[in-house]
N, C-alpha and C positions, 0 to 999 in steps of 0.2 A: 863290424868290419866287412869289408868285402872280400867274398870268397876266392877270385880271384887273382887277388893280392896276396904277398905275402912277406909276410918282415923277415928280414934275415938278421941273426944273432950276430950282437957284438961282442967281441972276446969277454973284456970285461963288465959293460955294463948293463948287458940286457939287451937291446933290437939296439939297429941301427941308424943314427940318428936321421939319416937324409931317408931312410926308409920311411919310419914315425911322418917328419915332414910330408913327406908325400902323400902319406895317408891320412895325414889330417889336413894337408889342403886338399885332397879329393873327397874326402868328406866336405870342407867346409863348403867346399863347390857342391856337392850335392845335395848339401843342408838350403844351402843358398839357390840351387835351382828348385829344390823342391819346396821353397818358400814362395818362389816366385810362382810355382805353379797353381799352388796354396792360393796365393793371392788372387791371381787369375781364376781358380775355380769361384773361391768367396766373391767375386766382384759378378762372375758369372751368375754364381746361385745368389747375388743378391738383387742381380739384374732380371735373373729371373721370378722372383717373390715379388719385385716389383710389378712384374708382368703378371703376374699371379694375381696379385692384390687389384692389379688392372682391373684383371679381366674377370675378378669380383666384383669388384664395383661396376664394371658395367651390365656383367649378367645381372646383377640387383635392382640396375637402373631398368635391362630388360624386365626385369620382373615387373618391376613398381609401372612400367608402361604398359604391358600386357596384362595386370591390377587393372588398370586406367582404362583402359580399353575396351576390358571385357565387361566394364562396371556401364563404361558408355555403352556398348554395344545394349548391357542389357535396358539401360537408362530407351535409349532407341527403340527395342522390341518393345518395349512397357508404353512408350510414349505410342506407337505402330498399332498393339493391341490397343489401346485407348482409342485410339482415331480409327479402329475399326468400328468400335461398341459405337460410337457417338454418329461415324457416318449410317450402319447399320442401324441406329434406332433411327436418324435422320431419314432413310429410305424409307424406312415403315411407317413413320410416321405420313410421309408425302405422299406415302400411297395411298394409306388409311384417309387422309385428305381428299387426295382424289377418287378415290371407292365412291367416299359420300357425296363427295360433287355429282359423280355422276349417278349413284343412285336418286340424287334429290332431281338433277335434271330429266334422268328417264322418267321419275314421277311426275316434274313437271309436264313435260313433252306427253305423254299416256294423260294427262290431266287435260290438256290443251287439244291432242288429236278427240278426245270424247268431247271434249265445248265442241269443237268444229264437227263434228258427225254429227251432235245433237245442233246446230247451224244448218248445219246441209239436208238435214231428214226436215227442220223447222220449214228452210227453202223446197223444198221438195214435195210439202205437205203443201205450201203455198202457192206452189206453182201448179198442184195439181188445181186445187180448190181455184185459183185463177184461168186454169185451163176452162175446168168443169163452169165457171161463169160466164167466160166467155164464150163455149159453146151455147150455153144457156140463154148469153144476149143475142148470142148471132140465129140462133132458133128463134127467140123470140121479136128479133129484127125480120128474120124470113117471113116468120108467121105472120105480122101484121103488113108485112108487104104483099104476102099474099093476102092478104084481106082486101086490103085497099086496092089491089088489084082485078079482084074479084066484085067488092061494090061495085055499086050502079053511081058514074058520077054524080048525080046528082045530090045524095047521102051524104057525098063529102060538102058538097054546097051546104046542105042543110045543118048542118052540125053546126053549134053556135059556138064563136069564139070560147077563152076561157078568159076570163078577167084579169088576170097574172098576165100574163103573158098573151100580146095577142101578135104572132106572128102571121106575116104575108105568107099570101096561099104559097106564094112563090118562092119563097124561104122553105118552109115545109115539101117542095117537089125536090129543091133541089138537095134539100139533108136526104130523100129518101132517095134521091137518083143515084147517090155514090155505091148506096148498099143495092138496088138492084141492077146499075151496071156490071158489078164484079159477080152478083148471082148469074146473069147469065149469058 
């Protein structure tokens, strides 16, 4: 009962009837508000459990996606290192490639400048031994121009043809004329 209340005694039968009454319709008012509050909380905490369960279920969906993610993510690094290894051997290889390309080319090229050295010392040797002939001929063009310069004409009259070959005297002045107009 409420302490604030209080029944008052009837002569003969104990409390008061309209007393009683009143205190059992303030009870049942307050059975009946505190039911309805009852209610109100339960619909609350049940609204809330639902909210609850919510938002288990979706921290669980986070989870299972951030599972997902991290599995991709590592799937990706794994895939990343691999295409490192494969581009990385790829490099070395291409270099190792080209090392020997150009190893075998500098060999070729060293192969090819020593042909052409041994070329050009060949031309060299040729051109001197063609120099050394040609001074050779041109001394022995002098020389016999001086001879025949020196003869007495006559000598050249007397010399008798060759049978091979029988050139005009006139032919024979003028082959000697070319070489001793430039002698002198």
């Amino acid at each position: 009962m409420n302490g604030d209340q209080k029944l008052r005694r009837s002569w003969l039968r104990g409390y008061r009837q309209g007393d009683v009454e009143l205190a059992v319709a303030r009870s049942t008012l307050l059975q009946e508000q505190l039911q309805h509050e009852l209610e109100a909380i339960r619909a609350r905490a049940n609204a809330m459990q639902t909210e609850i369960a919510e938002l288990h279920r979706r921290i669980e969906s986070y989870r299972k996606r951030e599972t997902e993610m991290t599995n991709s993510l590592d799937e990706m690094r794994n895939r990343r290192d691999q295409l490192e290894r494969e581009s990385t051997a790829r490099a070395q290889s291409i270099i190792g490639e080209a090392e020997q390309r150009a190893a075998a080319l500098r060999t070729e090229g060293l192969r090819q400048v020593g042909e052409l050295q041994q070329q050009v010392e060949q031309l060299l040797g040729l051109r001197a031994g063609l120099s050394a002939a040609l001074k050779r001929v041109t001394q022995d063009i002098a020389d016999a121009l001086d001879r025949l310069a020196a003869a007495p004409a006559r000598a050249v009259e007397q010399i008798p043809p060759h049978p091979a070959a029988d050139p005009a005297p006139d032919d024979v002045d003028e082959r000697f004329a070319r070489w001793s107009d430039s002698e002198s």
